[in-house]
N, C-alpha and C positions, 0 to 999 in steps of 0.2 A: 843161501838166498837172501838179498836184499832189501829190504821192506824198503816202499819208497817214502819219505818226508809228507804229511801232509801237508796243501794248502790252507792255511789258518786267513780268511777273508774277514773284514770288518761288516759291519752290519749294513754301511754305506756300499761298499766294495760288493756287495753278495745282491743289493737292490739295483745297480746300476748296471751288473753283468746281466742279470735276468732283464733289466730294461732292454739290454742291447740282443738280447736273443730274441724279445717281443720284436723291437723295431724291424730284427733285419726279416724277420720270418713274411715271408710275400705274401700269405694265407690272410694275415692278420692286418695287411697294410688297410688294404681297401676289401671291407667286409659288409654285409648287411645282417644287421638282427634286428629280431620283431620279437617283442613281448608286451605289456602290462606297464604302464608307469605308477611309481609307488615312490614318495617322500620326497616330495616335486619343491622345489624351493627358486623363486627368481631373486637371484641377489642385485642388489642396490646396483652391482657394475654392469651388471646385462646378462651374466654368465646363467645360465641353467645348469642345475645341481637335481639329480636324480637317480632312480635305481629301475633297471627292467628286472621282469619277473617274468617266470612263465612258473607251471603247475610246481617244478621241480627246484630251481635254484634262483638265484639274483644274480648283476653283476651292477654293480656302481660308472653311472655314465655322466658327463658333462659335457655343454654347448658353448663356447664362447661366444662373447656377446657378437661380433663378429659377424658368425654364421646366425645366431640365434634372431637378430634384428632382421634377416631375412626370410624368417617361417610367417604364413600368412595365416597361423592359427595360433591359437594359445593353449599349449599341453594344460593337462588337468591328470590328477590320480585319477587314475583309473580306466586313463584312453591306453588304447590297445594303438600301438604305433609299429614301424616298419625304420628305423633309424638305419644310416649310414656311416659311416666312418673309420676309426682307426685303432685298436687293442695296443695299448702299452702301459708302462709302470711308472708311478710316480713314486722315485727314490725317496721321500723322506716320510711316506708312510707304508712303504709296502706292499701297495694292493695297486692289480692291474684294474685298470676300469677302460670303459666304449669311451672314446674324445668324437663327440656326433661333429659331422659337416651339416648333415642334411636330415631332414626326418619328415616323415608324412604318415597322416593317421593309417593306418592298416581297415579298409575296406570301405573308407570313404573318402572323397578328396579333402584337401586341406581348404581349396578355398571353399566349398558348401560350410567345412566346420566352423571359418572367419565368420563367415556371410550369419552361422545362425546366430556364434555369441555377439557378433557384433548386431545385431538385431534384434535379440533380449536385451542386451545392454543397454540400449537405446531406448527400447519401449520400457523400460521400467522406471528410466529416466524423464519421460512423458513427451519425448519427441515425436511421438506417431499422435500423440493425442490433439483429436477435432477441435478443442478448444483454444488452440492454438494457432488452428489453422486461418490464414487470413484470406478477406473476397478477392478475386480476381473482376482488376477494374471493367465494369460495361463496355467505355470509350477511351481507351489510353492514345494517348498522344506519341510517346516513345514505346518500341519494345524491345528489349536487351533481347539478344539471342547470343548464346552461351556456346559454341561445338568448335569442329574443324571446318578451316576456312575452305579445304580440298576437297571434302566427304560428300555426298547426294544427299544429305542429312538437309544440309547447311540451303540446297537448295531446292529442296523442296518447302522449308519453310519461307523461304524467300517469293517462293511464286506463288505459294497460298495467301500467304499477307499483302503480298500484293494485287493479286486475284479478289480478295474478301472486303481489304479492308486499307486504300491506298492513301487515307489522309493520315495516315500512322505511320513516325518515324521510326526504321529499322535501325537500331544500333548494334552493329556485329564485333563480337571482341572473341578473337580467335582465342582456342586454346588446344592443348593436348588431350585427346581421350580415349589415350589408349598406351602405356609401358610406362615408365620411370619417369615419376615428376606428373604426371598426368592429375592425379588427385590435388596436386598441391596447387597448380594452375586454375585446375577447374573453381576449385577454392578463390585462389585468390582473386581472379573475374568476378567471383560474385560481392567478394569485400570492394572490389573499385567500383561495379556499381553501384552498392552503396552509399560508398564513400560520395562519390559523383554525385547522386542523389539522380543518376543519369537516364533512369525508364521508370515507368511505372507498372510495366510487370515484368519478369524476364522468364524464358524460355532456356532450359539448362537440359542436355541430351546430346545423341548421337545414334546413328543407328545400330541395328542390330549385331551381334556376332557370338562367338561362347564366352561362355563365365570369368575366361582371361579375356576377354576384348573388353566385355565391358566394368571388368573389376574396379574402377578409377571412381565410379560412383557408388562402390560400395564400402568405401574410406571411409572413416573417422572425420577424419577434416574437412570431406565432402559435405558428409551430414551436419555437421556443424557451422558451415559456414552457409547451408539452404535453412537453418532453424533460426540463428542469427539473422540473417536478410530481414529489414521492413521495408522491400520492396515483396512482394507475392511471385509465388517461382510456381513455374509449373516444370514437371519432370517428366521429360521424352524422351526415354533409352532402350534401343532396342526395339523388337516388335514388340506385339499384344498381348505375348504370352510370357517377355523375360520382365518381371521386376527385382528392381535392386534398391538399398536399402534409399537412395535419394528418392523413389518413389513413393515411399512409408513418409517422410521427413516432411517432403512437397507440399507448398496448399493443394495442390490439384497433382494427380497423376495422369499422364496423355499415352495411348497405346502406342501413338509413333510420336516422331517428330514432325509430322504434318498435320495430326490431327491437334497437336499442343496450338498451332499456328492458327488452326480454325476455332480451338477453344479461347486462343489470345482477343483476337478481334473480332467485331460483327459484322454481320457480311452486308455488302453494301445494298445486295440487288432485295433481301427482306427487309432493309431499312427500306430504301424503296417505300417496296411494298406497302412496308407499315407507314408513313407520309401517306401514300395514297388512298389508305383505311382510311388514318384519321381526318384527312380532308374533307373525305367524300360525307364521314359523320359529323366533322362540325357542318357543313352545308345544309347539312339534314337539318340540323339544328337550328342554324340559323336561318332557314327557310321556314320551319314550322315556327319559330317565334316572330317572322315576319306576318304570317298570317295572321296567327292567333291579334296579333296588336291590331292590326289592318280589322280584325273583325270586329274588336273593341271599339277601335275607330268609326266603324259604320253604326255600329247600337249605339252610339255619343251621339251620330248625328243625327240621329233619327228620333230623337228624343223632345218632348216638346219644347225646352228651354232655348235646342238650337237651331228649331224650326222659326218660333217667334220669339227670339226672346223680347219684345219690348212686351210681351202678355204677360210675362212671369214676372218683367221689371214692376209692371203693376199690381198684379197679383202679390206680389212681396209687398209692396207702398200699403197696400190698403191691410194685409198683414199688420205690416209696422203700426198705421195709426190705429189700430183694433187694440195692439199690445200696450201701446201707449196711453191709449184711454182707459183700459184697464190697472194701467199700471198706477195711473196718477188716481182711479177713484181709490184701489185699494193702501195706497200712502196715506189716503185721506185721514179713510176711515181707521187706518193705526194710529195717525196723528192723535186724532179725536180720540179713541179708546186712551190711548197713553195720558193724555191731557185729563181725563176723568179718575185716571189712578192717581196719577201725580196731585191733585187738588184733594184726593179724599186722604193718601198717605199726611198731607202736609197738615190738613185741619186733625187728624190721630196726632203728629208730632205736635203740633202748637199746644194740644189739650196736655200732654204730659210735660213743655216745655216748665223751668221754674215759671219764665218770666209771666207765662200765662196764668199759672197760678196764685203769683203774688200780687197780679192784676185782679183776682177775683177777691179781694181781702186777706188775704197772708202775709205773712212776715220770712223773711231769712232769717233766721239767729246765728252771729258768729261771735265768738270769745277768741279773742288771741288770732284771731286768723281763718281760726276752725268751726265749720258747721257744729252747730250745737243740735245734737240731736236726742239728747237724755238730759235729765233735772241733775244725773252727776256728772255731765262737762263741765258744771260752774259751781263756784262756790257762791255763799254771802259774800258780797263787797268785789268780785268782778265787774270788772268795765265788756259792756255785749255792746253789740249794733245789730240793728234790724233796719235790714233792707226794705222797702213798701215799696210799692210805682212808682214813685213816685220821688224817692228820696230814700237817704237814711238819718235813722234816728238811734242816738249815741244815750245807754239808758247805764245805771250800776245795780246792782243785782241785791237787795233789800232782804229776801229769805228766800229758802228753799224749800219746799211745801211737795208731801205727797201729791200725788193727780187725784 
């Protein structure tokens, strides 16, 4: 009997036949597995790097950036997914692993799981915060309106604005709000009217439909480009009951697109109205201070100065010269008291003056200049002079003699 020769394969040779027995196997082409995500890694190039897991084993799976840039959620350890795709082996390590096309969470949809992280990520960034939010003007002169130029959206707010509030220019800048590019457009409409500095509020919506119709305002780029805006956005998407993350972002959020239009402008027939209030109250007004003065008027005339006045013009005259007579005896009599201070002050000052005293028999004594007022200002043999009334008299000082 002949033993047969074994196959001796290289290490490369042995990974690349088992490749080719993955690849041709049709079971394995196009497969679904659901498990567990665990050691979740996004690489710099886009690729998703991961392992599913369920109670029992793992198996090492990867998303190229590719397919990966079209999941509308972001994996996390520990979400329980539903992947699709392809089982085969990569030659230069060995081990088969899942190559994902497609993946969606296992028992929720993928866009509810975009819509919440995108919506914690934002509020914690303080996009939803009221401090932020800006007024929506009383009287705008322009108002952007943001949608499809085709939609019932677009004219319903058309006939309300113009119904409410027809001295307001409508500026309508079409966009897409609904499949591929939709988010980017809606965006950029709102950076040109910026830009333009072209309304003073804008209106940014579309009407109603499901979670994929109106997913375009639940972008990134959406929200950020109604937070950015310093014009004031109201957001009208959908009915009463869908909101999406532009309504969180909004100064204002409108249950439709009709009512955003009645919240834009003031309606004309209660401005009206309110003209006709105020009229009728300044008239109030001005009727009762017409009275009131008219009544002033009548107690003015009825008074006795405007019945005679030449009796008051007299009655004042004889006033006046009562005041004047009074006035000239009492100058008099201060005259006179002043004139009797002034003569008695003068005759006290004259008594302590020198001159009055050296008129009663006294002398001034001065030495050198100076009042001599002690027997030691001088010596024997100084030259004095003594002042009299009269004259002075130039004497030399003989001795100094106790008093």
């Amino acid at each position: 009997m002949i033993t047969p020769t074994p196959t001796v394969y290289s290490v490369n040779e042995l990974n690349t036949y088992v490749k080719q027995i993955l690849d041709n196997d049709d079971n394995l082409k196009y497969i679904f597995v659901t498990g567990e995500i665990s050691n979740y890694k996004a690489h710099y190039s886009g690729h998703l790097y991961m392992t599913l897991k369920d109670e029992k084993a793992t198996v090492k799976a990867v998303m190229f950036a590719g397919n990966a840039s079209k999941l509308r959620f972001r994996p996390e350890n520990g979400m329980k997914v539903l992947a699709f795709g392809t089982v085969s082996l990569f030659p230069r390590d060995g081990s088969y692993q899942l190559y994902i096309s497609d993946m969606q969470p296992d028992g929720i949809g993928a866009l509810n799981i975009a819509y919440e992280q995108l919506k914690k990520k934002l509020e914690a960034e303080g996009l939803f915060s009221p401090r932020y939010k800006k007024p929506i003007p009383e009287f705008p002169e322009r108002v952007g309106v943001i949608t499809s130029a085709t939609g019932a959206a677009v004219q319903d707010i058309f006939n309300v604005l113009s119904r409410r509030y027809p001295l307001a220019e409508v500026v309508l800048r079409p966009a897409k709000v609904q499949g591929d590019g939709a988010a980017e457009d809606i965006a950029q409409a709102i950076k040109t009217f910026n830009e333009l500095n072209a309304a003073d509020v804008l209106i940014v919506g579309r009407g109603g439909g499901s979670i994929e119709d109106l997913w375009a305002f639940n972008e990134e780029v959406v929200a950020r480009a109604v937070f950015e805006s310093h014009i004031p956005v109201i957001s009208a998407v959908g009915h009463e009951t869908d909101y999406t993350i532009c309504d969180f972002v909004a100064d204002l959020r409108a249950p439709t697109p009709s009512a955003a239009a009645e919240i834009a402008v003031p309606d004309k027939l209660e401005l009206k109205s309110e003209l006709i209030s105020y009229k009728q109250h300044l008239l109030t007004i001005v009727k009762t201070r017409i009275t009131n003065e008219r009544t002033k008027i009548k107690g003015i005339e009825q008074k006795d100065v405007m019945c005679n006045p030449l009796a008051k013009i007299t009655e004042n005259r004889r006033e006046l010269v009562y005041m004047s007579e009074r006035l000239g005896n009492l100058t008099a009599g201060v005259l006179d008291e002043n004139k009797r201070k002034f003569a008695a002050l003068a005759g006290k000052l004259d008594a302590l003056s020198p001159v009055g005293v050296i008129s009663r028999g006294y002398a001034l004594v001065e030495s050198d200049g100076r009042i001599v007022t002690s027997k030691d200002d001088v010596s024997t043999g100084d030259s004095i002079s003594l002042k009299v009334s009269d004259g002075v008299i130039n004497a030399e000082v003989l001795n100094v003699n106790e008093g």
